[in-house]
C-alpha positions, 0 to 999 in steps of 0.5 A, spaced: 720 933 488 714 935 489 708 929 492 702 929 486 695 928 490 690 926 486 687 933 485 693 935 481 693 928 477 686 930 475 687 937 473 694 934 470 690 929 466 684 933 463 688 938 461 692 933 457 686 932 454 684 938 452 689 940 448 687 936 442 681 938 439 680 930 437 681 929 444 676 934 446 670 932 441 671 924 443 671 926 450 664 930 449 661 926 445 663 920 450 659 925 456 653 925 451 652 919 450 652 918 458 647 924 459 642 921 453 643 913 456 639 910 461 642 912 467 641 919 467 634 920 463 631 919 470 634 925 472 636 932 468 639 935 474 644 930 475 646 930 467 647 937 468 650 937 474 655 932 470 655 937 464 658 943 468 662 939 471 667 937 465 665 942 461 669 948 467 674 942 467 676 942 461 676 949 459 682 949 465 676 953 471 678 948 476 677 953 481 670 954 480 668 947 483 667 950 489 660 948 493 658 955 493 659 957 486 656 951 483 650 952 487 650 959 485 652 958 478 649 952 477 643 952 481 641 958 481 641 959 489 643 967 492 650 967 493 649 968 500 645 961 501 647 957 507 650 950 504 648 948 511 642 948 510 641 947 502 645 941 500 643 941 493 651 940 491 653 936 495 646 931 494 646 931 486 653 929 487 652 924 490 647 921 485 651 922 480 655 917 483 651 912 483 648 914 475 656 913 473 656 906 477 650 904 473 652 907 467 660 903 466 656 896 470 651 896 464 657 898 459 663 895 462 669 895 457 666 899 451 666 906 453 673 910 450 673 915 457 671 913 464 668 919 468 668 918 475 668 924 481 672 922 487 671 924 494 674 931 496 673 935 491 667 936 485 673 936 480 671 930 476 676 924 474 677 923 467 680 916 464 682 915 457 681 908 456 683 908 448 690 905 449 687 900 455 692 904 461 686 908 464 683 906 470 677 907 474 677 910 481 671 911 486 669 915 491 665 917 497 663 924 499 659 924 506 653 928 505 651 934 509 644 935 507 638 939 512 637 935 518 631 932 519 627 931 525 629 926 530 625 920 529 627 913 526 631 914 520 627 909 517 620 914 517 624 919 514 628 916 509 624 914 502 626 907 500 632 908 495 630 906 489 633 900 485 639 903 479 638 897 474 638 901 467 632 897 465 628 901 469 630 908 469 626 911 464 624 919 462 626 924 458 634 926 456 637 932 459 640 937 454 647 937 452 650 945 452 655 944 445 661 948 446 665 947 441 671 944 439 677 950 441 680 949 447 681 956 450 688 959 450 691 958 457 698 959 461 700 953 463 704 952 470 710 949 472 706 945 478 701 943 472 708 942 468 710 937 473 704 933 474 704 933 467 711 930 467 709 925 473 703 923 471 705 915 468 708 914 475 702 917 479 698 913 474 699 906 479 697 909 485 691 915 483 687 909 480 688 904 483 683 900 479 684 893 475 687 894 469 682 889 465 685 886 458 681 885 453 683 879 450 683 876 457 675 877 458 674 874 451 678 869 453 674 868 459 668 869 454 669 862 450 670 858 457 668 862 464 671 858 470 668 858 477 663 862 479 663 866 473 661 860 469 655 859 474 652 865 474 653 867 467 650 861 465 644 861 470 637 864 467 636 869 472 639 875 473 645 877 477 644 883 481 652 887 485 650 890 491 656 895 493 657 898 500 654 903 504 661 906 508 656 911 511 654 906 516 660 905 518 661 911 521 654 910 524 657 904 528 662 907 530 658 913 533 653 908 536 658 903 539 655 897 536 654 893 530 648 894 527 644 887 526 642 885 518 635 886 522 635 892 524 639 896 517 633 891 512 628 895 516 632 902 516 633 902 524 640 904 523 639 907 531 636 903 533 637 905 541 637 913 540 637 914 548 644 912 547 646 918 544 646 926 545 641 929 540 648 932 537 651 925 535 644 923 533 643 930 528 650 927 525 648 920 524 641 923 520 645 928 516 650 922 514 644 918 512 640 923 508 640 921 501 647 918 500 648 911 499 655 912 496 658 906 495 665 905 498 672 908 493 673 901 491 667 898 489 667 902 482 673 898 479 671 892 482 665 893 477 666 895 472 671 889 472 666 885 473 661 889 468 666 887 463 666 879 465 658 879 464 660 883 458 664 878 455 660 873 456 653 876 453 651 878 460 649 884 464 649 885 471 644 889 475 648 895 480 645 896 487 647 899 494 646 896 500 640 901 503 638 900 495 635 893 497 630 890 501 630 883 504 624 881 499 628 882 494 634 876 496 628 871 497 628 870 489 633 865 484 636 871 482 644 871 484 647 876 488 655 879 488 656 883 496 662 887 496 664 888 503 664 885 509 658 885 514 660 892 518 660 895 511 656 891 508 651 888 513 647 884 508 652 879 508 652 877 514 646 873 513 650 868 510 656 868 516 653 861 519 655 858 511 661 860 512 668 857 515 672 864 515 667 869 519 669 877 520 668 879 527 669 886 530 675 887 535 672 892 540 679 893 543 683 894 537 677 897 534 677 893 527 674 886 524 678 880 525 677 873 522 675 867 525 676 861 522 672 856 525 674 850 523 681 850 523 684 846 518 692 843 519 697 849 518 691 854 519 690 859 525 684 859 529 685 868 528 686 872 523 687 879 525 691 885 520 696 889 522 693 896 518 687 898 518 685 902 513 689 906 508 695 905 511 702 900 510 702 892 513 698 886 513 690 885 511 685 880 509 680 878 505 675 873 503 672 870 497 666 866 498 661 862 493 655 859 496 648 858 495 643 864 496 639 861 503 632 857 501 633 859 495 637 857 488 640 862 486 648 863 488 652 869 492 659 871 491 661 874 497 668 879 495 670 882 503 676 885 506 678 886 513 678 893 510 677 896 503 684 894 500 682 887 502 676 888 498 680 891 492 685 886 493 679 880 494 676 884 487 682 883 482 683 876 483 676 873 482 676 878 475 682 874 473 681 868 469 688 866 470 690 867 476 682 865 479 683 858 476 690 857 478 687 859 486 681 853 484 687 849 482 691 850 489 684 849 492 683 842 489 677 845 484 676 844 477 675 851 474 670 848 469 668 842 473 661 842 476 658 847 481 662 847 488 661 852 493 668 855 497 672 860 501 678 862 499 682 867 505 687 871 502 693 875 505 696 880 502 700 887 503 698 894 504 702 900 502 698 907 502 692 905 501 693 899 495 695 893 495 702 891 493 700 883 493 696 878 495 696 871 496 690 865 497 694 862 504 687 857 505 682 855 501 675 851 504 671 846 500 663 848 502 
């Protein structure tokens, strides 16, 4: 049988959908509401951008998403234009990414559909969520916008602005209604086949954690550990998600930026290290996306629909969305990816037992465990590395915010599967308290900092399973 990729599961999936008119109308008026809510207003190119986008979709013109043709259809740009030079596309995508993030962690679980446009392609990703079986996949798209000078980046690049919903403010962008008639069209037999393959794809080409309603009202009456520390504290709860750009930047660079460094946006920060060409890709990579990592958009929107249970919100960032001054509050904040992914978190390394560490030779993190207790080793090192088969792991931290009273979560991998993995069990009530229990720790007793380090098996890029191996009390 033919191998289903996550293109063709797309297109399998929205044309499934536009088949009812039903269907169609609650989709559009799902996409209406995004446009005209909070997380767009501040931007009518990128509500557009996302209006055109299904709308081709569902009208099955899945070969009009093409860089040059929605700059050309869309944008108005000559059809000869350099998309080189013109990164129009490629920028608006990739903040139409962010606005979907902000858009589902200020929502959670309340929306019927969930849009998302994945990596690789501008075809979008549609999930019905009405019988609660769909799941929310994200994506990174490596910006190749206009190169700048060769400067700092940090002269170059204005600071990221903050994506809490609150203060997004501006006029609604307008909603093109098309109607409820589907368009007549020949369906093939590949779409016949993914249509008929689509249940048994659904596990690997989503990818995300399947939140059961009644469990987070459940969790909502009596939140365990740290939830019911960071649900019941005064103040707000911020998530910074991963900037995966400046992994590459490291790589290119050949060593680890210092948290110093990225909260002062010198990301090179020895350039006569570098030929101009690697120093051009590094801008060009840096230039106006701070896209979060795939994994991080489902690891939210779990956690969007924990504070949502609970009468609370969280407040979505980026990495490079955020200064040092904002962490010298009471706030509390949930860091998703290790230090090389998400360096900010590396400010916590000395609070912690279980520490990343990059392994020059192997060219991947590793975990030390710095006070190794009976039964632990003093090293843990995954046999795969990214989107492959074999063993990672992962660690979940509680601790609190340094110099200040608010607390971090800290959700990390030694790759992203680890991070997804790190990601399911802290948004599950059941499991999070049978963790708590092995670990010694009331789920609903008083505030207490931990670690859990956990192992777990990748297969394809997903986790197939996870175990906490080794649990520290702070």
């Amino acid at each position: 049988m033919q191998s289903l990729n996550p293109i063709g599961v797309r297109e399998a999936q929205i044309l499934k959908i536009s088949e009812s008119k039903k269907d169609l109308a609650a989709l559009r008026q799902h996409l209406k509401e995004i446009v005209e809510g909070p997380a767009f207003r501040g931007s009518h190119r990128s509500a557009q951008f996302l209006t055109y986008i299904v709308e081709q979709s569902i009208a099955g013109r899945f070969d009009l998403l093409k860089e040059r043709l929605i700059g050309v259809e869309l944008f108005r740009r000559d059809p000869s234009y350099d998309t080189g030079e013109d990164a129009i596309v490629r920028v608006t995508a990739s903040d139409v990414r962010k606005r979907l993030l902000q858009h589902y962690g200020r929502n959670g679980t309340s929306c019927e559909f969930k849009l998302n446009l994945p990596s690789g392609s501008y075809i979008p990703e549609i999930t019905d969520d009405r019988d609660g079986e769909g799941g929310l996949v994200g994506g990174m798209e490596p910006a190749h916008t206009s190169e700048p000078p060769l400067q700092n980046l940090a002269q170059e690049r204005p600071d990221a602005p903050t994506v809490s919903a609150e203060q997004v403010s501006a006029s609604a962008p307008p909603v093109v209604d098309h109607g409820d008639a589907s368009p007549v069209r020949k369906v093939s037999v590949r779409q016949w086949v993914l249509l008929g393959c689509l249940i048994l794809a659904l596990g690997f080409a989503f990818r995300g954690v399947l939140w059961d309603k009644s469990s987070a009202k459940a969790a909502a009456s009596s939140p365990v550990l740290p939830w019911s520390v960071l649900f019941g504290s005064p103040h707000a709860t911020h998530l910074i998600t991963s900037d995966p750009n400046i992994v590459v930047v490291q790589e290119i660079i050949g060593s680890e930026l210092s948290v110093s460094n990225y909260a002062n946006h010198q990301y090179i920060p020895d350039p006569n290290k570098l030929t101009p060409e690697e120093i051009r890709f590094c801008h060009t990579l840096l230039w106006g996306d701070d896209s979060a990592a795939a994994v991080d958009p489902p690891i939210t929107a779990s956690i969007a629909s924990l504070a949502e249970a609970n009468s609370r919100r969280i407040d979505v960032r980026s990495a490079r969305g955020i200064q040092l001054a904002d962490l010298k509050t009471d706030d509390n904040f949930i860091f998703l990816g290790s230090p090389r992914s998400n360096p900010w978190s590396a400010l916590f390394r000395n609070e912690l037992d279980f520490r990343f560490v990059f392994d020059d030779t192997a060219k991947q993190e590793i975990i030390d465990n710095v006070h190794p207790r009976q039964g632990e080793m003093a090293e843990y090192v995954p046999t795969a590395l990214g989107w492959a088969t074999g063993q990672s792991y992962a660690i979940i931290a509680f601790v609190q915010n340094l110099d200040q009273n608010g607390q971090v979560l800290l959700l990390a991998g030694a790759n992203g599967e680890g991070t997804e993995a790190a990601g399911r069990l802290i948004a599950d009530p059941v499991r999070l308290s049978d963790a708590l229990h092995t670990c010694g720790i009331s789920p609903r007793g008083p505030l207490k900092h931990f670690e859990m380090l956990l192992h777990l098996s990748t297969m394809a890029g997903s986790p197939t399973s996870a175990e906490v191996v080794a649990c520290h009390i702070l």
